[in-house]
C-alpha positions in Angstrom: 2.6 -7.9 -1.0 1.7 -4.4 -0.8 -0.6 -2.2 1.8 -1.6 0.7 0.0 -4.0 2.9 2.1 -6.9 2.5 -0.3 -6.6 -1.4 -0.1 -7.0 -1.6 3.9 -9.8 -1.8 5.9 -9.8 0.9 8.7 -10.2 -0.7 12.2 -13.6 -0.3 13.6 -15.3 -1.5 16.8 -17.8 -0.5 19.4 -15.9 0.5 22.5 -16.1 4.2 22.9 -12.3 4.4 24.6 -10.2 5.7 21.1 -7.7 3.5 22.9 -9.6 0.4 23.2 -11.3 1.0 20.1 -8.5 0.4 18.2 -7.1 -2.4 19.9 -9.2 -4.7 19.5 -9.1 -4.3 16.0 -5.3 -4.7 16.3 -5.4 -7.5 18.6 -7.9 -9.1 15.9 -5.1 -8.3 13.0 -2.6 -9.8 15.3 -4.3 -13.0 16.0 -5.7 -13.9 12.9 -4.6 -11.5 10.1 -1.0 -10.7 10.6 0.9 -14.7 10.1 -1.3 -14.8 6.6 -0.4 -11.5 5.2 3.7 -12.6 6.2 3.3 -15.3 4.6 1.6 -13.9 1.4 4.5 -11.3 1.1 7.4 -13.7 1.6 7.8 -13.6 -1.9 8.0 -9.9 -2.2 11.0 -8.7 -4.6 12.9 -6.3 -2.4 14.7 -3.3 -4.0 17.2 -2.0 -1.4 19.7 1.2 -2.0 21.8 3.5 0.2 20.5 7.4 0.3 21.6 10.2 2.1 19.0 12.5 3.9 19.6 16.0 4.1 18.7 17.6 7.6 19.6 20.6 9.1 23.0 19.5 10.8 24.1 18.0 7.4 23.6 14.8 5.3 22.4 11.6 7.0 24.0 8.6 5.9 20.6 5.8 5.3 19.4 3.0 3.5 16.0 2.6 1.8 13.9 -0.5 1.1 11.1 -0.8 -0.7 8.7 -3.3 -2.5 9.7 -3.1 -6.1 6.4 -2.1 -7.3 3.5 0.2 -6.2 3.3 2.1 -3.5 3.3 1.4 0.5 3.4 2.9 3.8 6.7 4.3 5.2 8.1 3.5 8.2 11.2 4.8 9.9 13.7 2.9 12.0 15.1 3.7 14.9 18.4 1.7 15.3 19.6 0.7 18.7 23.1 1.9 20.6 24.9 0.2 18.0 23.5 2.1 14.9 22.9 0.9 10.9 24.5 -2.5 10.5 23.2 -5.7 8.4 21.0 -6.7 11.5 19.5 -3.7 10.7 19.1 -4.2 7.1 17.9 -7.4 7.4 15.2 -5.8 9.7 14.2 -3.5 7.2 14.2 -5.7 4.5 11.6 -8.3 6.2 9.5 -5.6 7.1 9.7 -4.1 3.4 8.7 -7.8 2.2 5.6 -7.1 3.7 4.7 -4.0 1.9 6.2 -1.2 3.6 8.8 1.5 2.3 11.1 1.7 5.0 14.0 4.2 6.0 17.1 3.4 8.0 19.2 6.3 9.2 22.6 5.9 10.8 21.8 7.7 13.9 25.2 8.7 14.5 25.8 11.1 11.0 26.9 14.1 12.7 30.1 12.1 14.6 30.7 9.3 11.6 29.2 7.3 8.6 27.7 3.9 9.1 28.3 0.8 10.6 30.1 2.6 13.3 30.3 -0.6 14.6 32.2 -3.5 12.8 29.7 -7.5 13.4 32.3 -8.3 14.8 32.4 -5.4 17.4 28.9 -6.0 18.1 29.2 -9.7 18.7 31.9 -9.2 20.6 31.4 -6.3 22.9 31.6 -6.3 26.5 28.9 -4.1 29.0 31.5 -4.5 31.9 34.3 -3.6 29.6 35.3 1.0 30.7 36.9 1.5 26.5 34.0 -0.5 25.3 31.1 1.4 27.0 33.1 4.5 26.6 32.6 4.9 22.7 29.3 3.7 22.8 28.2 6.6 25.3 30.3 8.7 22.8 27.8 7.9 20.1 24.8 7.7 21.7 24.3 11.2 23.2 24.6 12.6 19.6 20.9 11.7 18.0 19.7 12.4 21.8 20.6 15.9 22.6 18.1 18.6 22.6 16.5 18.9 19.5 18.4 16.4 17.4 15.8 13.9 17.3 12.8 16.3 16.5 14.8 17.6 13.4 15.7 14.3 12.5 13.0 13.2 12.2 11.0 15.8 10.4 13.7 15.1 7.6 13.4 11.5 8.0 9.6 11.3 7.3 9.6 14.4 4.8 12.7 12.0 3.0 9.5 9.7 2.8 7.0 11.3 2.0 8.7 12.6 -1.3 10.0 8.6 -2.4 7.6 8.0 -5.3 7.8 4.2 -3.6 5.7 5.7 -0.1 2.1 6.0 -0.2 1.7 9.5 1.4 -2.5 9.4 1.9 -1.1 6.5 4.7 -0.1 7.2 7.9 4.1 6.7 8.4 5.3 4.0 11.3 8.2 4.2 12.9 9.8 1.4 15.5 13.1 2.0 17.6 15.1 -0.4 19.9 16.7 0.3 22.8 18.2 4.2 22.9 15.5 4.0 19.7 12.7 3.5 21.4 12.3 7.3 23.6 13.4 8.7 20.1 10.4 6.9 18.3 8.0 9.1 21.1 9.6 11.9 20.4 9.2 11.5 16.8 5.5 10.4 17.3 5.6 13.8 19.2 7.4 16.5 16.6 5.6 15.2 13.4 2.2 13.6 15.0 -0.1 14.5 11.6 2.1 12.0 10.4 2.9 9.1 12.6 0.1 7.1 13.0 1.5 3.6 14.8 5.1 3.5 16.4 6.5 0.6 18.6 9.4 1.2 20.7 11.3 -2.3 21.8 13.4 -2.6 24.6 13.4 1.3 24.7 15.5 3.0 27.5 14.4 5.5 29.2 11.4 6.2 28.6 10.2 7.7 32.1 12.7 9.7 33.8 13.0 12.0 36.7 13.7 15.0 34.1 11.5 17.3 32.6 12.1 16.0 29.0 11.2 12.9 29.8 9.9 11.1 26.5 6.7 10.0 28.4 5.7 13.2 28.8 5.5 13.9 25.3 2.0 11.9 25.2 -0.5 15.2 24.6 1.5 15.8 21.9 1.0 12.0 20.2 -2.1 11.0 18.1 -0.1 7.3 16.7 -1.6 4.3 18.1 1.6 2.8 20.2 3.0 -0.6 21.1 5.9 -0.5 24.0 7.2 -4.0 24.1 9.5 -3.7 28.1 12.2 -6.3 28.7 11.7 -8.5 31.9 15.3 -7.0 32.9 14.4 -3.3 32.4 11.3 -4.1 34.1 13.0 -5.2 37.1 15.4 -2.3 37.3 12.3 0.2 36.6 8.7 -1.3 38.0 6.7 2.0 37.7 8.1 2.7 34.4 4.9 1.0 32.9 2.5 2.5 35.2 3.7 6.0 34.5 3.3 5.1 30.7 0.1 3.9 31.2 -1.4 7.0 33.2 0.6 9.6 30.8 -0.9 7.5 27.9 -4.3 7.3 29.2 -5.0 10.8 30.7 -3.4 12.1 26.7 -6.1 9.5 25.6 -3.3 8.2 23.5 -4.5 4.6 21.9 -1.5 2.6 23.6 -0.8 -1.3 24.2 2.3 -2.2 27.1 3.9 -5.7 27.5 6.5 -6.7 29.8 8.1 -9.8 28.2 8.8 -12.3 30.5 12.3 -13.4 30.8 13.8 -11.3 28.1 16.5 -9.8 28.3 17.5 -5.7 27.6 18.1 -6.0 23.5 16.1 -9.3 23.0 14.8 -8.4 19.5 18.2 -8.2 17.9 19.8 -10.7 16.2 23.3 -9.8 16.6 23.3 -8.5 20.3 26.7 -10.1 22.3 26.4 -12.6 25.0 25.8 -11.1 28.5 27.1 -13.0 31.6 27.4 -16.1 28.7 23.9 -15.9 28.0 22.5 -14.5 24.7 20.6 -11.3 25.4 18.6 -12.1 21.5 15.5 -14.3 22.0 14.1 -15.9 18.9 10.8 -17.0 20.2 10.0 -13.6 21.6 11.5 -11.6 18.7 8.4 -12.7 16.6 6.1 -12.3 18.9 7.2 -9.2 19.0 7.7 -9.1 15.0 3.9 -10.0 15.0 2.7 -7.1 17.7 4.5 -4.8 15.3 2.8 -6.1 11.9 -0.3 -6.0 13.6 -0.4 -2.7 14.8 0.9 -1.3 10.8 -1.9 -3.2 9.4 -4.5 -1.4 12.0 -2.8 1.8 12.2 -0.9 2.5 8.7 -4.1 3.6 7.1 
């Protein structure tokens, strides 16, 4: 099932808030709208290939999924700490089933080609464990560092914008989990004529003490957003989501914030590791989640 732009209807309502306006369309989609077209498109054929993105520290490393015929949205993913593996894919591919062109960059490219990180290594990888957390803050400062994000992502959604599979009258999406989700604001941020819905899950560090800090990019936004917080991060942050919502609200950015009960930092991934011999991935509230997130493409990707 496809979304071209001409086929949707744009989300209208009375409210004068831009921010509320939009909302209750997307809650609307959400409710009633968003299980039926899933279930329409679960018999979408999927084409999927590996690409490589040029940007201007070198070639990106990615994979591309598309709908095998017509035209669609694009929407760029923003991998966790762990980078482009087949959770990943899999991701991309349900979401492409749905009628969306979507990009998957290995976030690491300048340090090493994807999956940096064997299933195995992910399954089995220990937060307490000095060698363990050692590589991954190796990799994880590279697609943060000044800069890298912003041109990364002007390549990323100018790589999609010239697939004859992307619909480029629609807005683009893009979605990020955990170190993905500040990178999907500043994204939102560096190519906002662009970007018209991103969702960041799980995101860390969002608000900081620091002048960069991602929340502070919101003048700069015009994408509706959906920032899904774990109950965990939550607890180690409270006014996280209050400083999103004022910075959100005084930009008169159109936003939507959750704090998932109970979940846990990484809940939306299917191959996250036990923590403490619990799973960290939640099923139950990975599609809710999963549903948020078509709902607000179906308002927004218009």
């Amino acid at each position: 099932m496809s979304h071209p732009a001409d086929d949707r209807a744009s989300a209208n309502s009375t409210p004068s808030n831009p921010a509320r306006r939009t909302f209750v369309a997307y809650s609307a989609v959400t409710g009633i709208g968003a299980y039926g077209a899933v279930a329409a498109a679960a018999q979408a054929e999927v084409v999927e290939r590996d690409v490589v993105v040029a940007t201007p520290d070198g070639k990106c490393d990615a994979a591309f999924f598309h709908p095998a015929a017509g035209r669609h949205p694009g929407v760029l993913i923003w991998t966790d700490a762990f980078g482009l593996r087949p959770a990943f894919r899999d991701m991309a591919r349900r979401l492409a089933a749905q009628g969306y062109a979507v990009l998957v960059p290995n976030p690491f490219y300048r340090l090493a080609k994807a999956p940096v990180y064997a299933e195995a290594e992910v399954s089995g990888f220990d937060f307490q464990n000095p060698a363990h957390m050692a590589k991954l803050k190796q990799f994880i400062g590279s697609p943060s560092a000044p800069g890298a994000a912003e041109a990364d992502a002007k390549a990323y959604t100018a790589f999609l914008d010239a697939q004859p599979q992307v619909n480029a009258a629609a807005k683009l999406g893009t979605q990020g989990y955990c170190m993905g989700g500040p990178l999907v604001l500043r994204t939102a941020a560096a190519v906002a004529e662009r970007i018209g819905a991103g969702a960041s899950f799980h995101g860390g560090g969002l608000v900081t003490d620091k002048p960069d800090s991602p929340h502070l990019l919101a003048p700069r936004i015009k994408a509706h957003l959906y920032i899904a917080i774990a109950a965990s991060d939550d607890q180690r942050q409270p006014d996280a989501k209050d400083k999103l919502r004022e910075a959100f609200a005084a930009a008169k950015v159109a936003a939507d914030i959750d704090v998932y009960a109970g979940a846990k930092h990484g809940w939306c991934v299917a191959d996250m590791p036990l923590q403490g011999g619990q799973p960290i991935y939640s099923a139950a509230d990975a599609e809710r989640a999963w549903t948020k997130l078509s709902g607000l493409y179906t308002a927004a990707l218009v």
